[in-house]
N, C-alpha and C positions, 0 to 999 in steps of 0.2 A: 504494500500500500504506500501512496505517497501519503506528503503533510497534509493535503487538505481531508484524505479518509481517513487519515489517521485520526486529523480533529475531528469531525464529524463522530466518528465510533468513540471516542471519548467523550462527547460532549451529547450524544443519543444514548450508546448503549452502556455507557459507563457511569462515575458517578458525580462525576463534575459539577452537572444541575444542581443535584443535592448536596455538597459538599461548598459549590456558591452560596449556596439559600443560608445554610446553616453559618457560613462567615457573615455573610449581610448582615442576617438576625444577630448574631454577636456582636460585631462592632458597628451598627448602627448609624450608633455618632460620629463614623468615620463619613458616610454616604450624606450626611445632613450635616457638616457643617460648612462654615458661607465657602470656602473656597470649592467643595465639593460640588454645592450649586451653582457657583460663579460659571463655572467648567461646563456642565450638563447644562445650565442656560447656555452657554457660549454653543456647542455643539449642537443643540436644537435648532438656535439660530442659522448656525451654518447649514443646516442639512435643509432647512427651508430655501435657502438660496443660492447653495450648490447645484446648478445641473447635473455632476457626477456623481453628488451623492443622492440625488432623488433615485436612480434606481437601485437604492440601497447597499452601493458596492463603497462597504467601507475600508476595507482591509484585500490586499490583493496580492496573492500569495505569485 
């Protein structure tokens, strides 16, 4: 398998998902403080007015 099956089969059939959720819920206060939001506003904005990134191509292996 290349990198992108490999990620995918880690990130479907493995436990990545759940091992995400489980860090989110712990550190929390990591996701919600202002620079956190600074960032995830900044990046929404862009994704509104990137033509590259409207078809969701964020990352290109």
């Amino acid at each position: 398998m290349g990198i992108v099956e490999d990620e995918a089969f880690a990130y479907d059939e493995g436990d990545v998902f759940k091992n995400s959720t489980k860090l989110q819920n712990k550190f929390n206060h990591v996701f919600s403080c202002p620079n956190s939001v600074l960032m995830e506003t900044y990046f929404d904005q862009l994704h509104q007015t990137s033509g590259y990134w409207i078809m969701g191509v964020y990352m290109d292996y």
